[in-house]
C-alpha positions as CSV (number, residue, x, y, z in Angstrom):
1,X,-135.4,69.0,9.7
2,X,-134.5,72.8,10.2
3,X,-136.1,72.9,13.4
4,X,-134.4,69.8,14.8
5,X,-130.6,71.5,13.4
6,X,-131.6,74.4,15.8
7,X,-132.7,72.6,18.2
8,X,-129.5,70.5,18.4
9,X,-127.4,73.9,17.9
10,X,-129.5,75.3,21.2
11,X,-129.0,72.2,23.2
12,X,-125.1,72.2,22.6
13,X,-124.8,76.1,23.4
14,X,-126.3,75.6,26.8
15,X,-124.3,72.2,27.6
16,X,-121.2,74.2,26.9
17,X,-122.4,77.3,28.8
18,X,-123.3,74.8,31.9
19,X,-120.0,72.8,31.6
20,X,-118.0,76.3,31.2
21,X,-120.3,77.4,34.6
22,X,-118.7,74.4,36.6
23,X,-115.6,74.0,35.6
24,X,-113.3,76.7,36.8
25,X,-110.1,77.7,36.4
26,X,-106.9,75.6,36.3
27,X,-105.1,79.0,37.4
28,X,-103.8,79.0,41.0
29,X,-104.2,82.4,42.8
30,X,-103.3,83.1,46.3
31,X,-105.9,83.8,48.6
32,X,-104.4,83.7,52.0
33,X,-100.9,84.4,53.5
34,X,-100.9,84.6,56.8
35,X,-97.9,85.3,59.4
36,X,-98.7,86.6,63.0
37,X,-97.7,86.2,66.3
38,X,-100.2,86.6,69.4
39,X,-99.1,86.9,73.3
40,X,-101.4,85.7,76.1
41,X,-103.3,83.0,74.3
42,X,-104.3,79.6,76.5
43,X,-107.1,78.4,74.4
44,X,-106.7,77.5,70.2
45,X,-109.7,76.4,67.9
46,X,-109.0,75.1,64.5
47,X,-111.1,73.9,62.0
48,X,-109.2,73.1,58.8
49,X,-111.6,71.7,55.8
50,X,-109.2,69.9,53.3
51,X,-105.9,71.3,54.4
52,X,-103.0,70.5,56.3
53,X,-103.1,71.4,60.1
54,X,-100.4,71.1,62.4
55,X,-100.3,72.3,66.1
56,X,-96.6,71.8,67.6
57,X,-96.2,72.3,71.7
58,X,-92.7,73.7,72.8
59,X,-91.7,73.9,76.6
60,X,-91.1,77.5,77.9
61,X,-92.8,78.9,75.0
62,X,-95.4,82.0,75.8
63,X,-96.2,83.4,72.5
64,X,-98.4,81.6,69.6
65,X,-97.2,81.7,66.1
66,X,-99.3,80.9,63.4
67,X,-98.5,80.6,60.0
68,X,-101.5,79.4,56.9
69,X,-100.9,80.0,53.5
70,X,-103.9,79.1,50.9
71,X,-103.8,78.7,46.7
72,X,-107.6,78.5,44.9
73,X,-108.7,78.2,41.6
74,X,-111.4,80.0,42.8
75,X,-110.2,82.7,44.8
76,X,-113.6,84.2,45.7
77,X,-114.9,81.3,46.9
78,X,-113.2,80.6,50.5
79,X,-110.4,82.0,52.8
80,X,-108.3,81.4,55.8
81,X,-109.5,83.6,58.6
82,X,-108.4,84.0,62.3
83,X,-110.2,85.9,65.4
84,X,-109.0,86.8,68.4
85,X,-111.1,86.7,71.3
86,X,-109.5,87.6,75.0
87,X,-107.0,84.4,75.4
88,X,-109.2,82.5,72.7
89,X,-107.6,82.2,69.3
90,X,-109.8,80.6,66.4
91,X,-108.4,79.9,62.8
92,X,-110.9,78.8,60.1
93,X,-110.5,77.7,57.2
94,X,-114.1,79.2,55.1
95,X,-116.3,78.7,52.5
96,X,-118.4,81.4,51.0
97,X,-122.1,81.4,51.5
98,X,-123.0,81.4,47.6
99,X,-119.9,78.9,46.8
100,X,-120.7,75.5,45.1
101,X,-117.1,73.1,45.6
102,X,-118.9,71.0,42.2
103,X,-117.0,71.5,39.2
104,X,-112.9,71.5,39.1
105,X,-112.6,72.8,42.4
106,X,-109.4,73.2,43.3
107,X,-107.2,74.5,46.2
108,X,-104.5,74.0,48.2
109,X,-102.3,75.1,51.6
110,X,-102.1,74.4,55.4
111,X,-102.5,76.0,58.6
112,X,-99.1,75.8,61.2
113,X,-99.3,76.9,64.7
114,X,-96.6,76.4,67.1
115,X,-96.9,77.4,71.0
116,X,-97.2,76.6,74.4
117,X,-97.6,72.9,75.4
118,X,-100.2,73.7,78.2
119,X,-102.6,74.9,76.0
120,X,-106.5,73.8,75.7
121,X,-106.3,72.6,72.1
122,X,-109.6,72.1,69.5
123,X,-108.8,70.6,65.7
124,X,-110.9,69.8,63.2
125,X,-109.7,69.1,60.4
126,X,-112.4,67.9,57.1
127,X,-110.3,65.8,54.1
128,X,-107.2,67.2,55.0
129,X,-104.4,65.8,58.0
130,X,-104.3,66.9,61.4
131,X,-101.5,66.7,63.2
132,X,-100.8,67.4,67.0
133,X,-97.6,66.9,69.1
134,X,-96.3,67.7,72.5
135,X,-99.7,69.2,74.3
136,X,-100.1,69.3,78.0
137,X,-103.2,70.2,79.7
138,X,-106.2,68.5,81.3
139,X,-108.7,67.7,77.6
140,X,-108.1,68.0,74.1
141,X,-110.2,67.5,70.9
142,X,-108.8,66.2,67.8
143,X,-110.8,64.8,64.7
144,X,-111.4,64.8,61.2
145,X,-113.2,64.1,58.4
146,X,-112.1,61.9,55.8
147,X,-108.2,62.2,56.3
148,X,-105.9,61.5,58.9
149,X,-105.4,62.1,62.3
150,X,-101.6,62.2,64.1
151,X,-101.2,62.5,67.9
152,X,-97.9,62.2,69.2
153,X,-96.3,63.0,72.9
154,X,-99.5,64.0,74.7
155,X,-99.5,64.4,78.6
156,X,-103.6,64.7,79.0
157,X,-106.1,63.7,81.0
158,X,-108.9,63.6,78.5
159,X,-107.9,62.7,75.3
160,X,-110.5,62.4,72.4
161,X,-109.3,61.3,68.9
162,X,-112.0,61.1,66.2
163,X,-111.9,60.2,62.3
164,X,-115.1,59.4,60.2
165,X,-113.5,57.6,57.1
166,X,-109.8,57.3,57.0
167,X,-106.9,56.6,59.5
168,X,-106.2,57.9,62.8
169,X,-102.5,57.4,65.0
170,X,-101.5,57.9,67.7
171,X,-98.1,57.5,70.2
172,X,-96.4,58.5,73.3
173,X,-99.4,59.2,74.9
174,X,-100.3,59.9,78.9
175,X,-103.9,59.8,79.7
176,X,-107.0,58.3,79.3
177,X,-107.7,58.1,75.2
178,X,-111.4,57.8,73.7
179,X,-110.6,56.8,70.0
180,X,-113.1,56.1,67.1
181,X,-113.3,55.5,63.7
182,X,-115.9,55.1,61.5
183,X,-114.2,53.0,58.4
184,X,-110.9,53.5,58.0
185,X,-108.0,52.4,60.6
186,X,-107.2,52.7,64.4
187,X,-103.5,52.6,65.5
188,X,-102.2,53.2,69.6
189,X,-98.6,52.5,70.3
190,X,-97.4,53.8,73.9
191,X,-100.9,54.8,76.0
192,X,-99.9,55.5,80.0
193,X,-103.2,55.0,81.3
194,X,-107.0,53.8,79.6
195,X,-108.1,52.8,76.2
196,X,-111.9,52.9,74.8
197,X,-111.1,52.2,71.2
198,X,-114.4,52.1,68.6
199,X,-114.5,51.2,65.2
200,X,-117.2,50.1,62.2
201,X,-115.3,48.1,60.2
202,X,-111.9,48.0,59.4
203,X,-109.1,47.9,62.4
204,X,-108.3,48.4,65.0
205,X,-104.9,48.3,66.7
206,X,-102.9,48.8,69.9
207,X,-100.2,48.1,71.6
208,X,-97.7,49.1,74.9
209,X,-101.3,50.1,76.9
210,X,-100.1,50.0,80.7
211,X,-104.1,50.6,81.7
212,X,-107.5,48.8,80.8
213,X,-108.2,48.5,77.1
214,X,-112.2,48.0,76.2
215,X,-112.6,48.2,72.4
216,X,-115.2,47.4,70.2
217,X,-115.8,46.8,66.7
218,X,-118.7,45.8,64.2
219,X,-116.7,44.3,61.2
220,X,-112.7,43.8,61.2
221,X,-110.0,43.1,63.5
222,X,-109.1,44.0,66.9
223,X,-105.2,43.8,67.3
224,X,-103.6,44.0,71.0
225,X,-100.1,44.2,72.0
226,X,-98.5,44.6,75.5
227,X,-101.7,45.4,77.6
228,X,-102.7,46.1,81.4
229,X,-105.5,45.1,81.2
230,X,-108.5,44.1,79.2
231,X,-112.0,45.1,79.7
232,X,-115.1,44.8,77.3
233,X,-114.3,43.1,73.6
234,X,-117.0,43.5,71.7
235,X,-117.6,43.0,67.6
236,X,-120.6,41.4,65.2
237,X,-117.7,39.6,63.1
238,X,-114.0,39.3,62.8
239,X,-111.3,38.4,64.8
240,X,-110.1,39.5,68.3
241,X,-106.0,38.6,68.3
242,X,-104.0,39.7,71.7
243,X,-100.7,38.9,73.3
244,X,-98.9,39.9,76.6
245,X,-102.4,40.6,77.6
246,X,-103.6,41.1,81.1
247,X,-107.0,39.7,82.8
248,X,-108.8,40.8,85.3
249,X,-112.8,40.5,86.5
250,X,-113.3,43.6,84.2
251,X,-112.4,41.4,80.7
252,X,-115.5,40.1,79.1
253,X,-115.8,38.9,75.7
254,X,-118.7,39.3,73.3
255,X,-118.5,38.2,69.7
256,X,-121.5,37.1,67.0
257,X,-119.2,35.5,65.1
258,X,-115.5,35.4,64.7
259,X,-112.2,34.1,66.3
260,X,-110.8,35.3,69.5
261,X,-107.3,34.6,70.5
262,X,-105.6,35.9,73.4
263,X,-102.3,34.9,74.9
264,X,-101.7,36.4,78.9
265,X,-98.7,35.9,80.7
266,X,-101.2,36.0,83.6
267,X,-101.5,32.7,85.6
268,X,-104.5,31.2,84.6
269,X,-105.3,29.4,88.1
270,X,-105.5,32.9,89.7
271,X,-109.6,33.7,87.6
272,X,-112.6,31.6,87.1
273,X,-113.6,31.6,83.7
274,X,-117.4,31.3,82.1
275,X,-117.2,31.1,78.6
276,X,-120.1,30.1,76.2
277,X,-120.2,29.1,72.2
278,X,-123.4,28.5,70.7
279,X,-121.5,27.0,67.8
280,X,-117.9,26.0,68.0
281,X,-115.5,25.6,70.7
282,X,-113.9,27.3,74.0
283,X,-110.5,26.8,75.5
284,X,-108.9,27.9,78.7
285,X,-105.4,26.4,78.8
286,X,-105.0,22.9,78.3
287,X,-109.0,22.3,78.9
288,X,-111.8,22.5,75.7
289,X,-114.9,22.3,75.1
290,X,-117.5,22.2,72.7
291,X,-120.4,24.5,73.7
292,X,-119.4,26.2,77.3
293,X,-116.7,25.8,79.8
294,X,-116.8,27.5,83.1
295,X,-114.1,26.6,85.5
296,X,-113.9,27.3,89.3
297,X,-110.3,27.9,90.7
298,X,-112.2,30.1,93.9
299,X,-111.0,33.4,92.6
300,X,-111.9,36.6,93.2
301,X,-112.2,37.5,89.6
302,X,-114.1,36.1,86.8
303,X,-113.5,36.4,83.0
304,X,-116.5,36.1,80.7
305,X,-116.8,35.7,77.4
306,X,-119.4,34.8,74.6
307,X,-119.3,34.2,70.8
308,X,-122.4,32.8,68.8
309,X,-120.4,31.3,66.1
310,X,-116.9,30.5,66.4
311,X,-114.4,30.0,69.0
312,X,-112.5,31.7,72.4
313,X,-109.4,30.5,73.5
314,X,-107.4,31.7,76.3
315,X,-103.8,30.5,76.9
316,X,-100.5,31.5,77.8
């Protein structure tokens, strides 16, 4: 009996001493504060972890100002940092070699830049929200982790918008966009030019796309407003839903199972249509049928589509 008291006593000093190990401090300190100002940059990297990141383009603007500010529980364990290298400017947000996040981890802060808005632009951001507005140049790279991505009034060439669990937006933009999500949600209001849109499951959305819109998903919905033109729809199950949308010998349809719905102001007697259901139905205007329906109107372009289970319809 003795033995198993001390035993017990042993076993609850080292569960407190573990628990006391991992849980740190409730006690905010603050480990970063950072105000500076740098001439001659043309090229920012940021890479945020959980915090807030902002980049904001302003016309006529030479200089870049950055402002990051960071509160830990556990002071020692990361930091903001920022290099300088020729016209490059990189601003980190770090974690210590040694440092465990288990336990009551805590820590909080952002990282602000303003400057010019031709400006080759990197951001990464982990849990935390990215946010970019008013960037001109020819590519730029935004993404995150689980968070959310913000891209608003964006003249470039090559824009790439990534987010592996969470939501990503984006508006007012000029270029040709490359957008993906992994689960979360997809949203593109106002894109001047193309649109390859991917997404796992979940949805995706766009709308007020004046160039060709291919977008693919494996489980959700795929929501289109107001577009040029559609290319390849692709998705293992869900629902495909546009209207105001334009055809062309580029749109082609491939569903496992779902619905797909799409309303064109297009006039239907200017494409040929081949469209195939292995189970359930296809309709092109005012003609149906059960299993496939190709119709011949001696066009130049075609529109395809396919689903295994469930049904196309085309109309205006």
């Amino acid at each position: 009996m003795k033995h198993n008291i001390v035993n017990a006593a042993v076993a609850l000093l080292i569960g407190a001493t573990l628990l006391s190990a991992c849980s740190y401090s409730t006690k905010m300190s603050v480990v970063s504060d950072i105000e500076e100002v740098f001439d001659g940059i043309t090229t920012v990297e940021i890479y945020g972890g959980p915090l807030e990141v902002t980049y904001e383009g302003r016309e006529g603007v030479s200089e870049v100002a950055l402002n990051a500010y960071l509160e830990s529980n556990k002071p020692e364990g990361v930091e903001i940092t920022y290099e300088v290298d020729g016209d490059r400017l990189m601003v980190e947000w770090e974690q210590g070699d040694g440092f465990s996040g288990w336990g009551n981890f805590k820590n909080k802060g952002f990282i602000s830049v303003i400057g010019p808005k031709d400006v080759s632009l990197k951001v990464k951001g982990g849990s935390g929200t990215v946010s970019v507005s008013d960037v001109k140049h020819d590519r730029i790279d935004i993404s995150a982790g689980s968070g959310k991505v913000t891209a608003t009034d964006l003249e470039v060439a090559d824009i790439r918008l990534t987010v592996s669990s969470g939501k990503l937006e984006g508006s007012d933009l000029i270029g040709n966009v490359a957008a993906k999500v992994s689960s979360g949600m997809l949203e593109l209001r106002g894109v001047d030019g193309n649109v390859d849109a991917v997404g796992s499951s979940g949805k995706i959305a766009i709308a007020d796309a004046t160039g060709k819109v291919d977008a693919k998903i494996t489980s959700g919905k795929i929501e289109l407003r107001n577009i040029g033109e559609l290319g390849r729809l692709v998705g293992s199950s869900g629902m495909i839903e546009a209207e105001g949308a334009g055809l062309s010998n580029n749109t082609e349809i491939n569903f496992s199972s779902g619905a797909i719905r799409i309303k064109t102001s297009d006039d239907l007697g200017d494409y040929n249509f081949d469209l195939k259901a292995s189970s359930g139905s296809v309709r092109v205007g005012d003609q149906r049928s059960g299993n496939s329906l190709r119709i011949n109107n001696n066009a130049s372009k075609t529109v395809h589509g396919a689903v295994s289970s469930g049904t196309i319809r085309i109309v205006n």
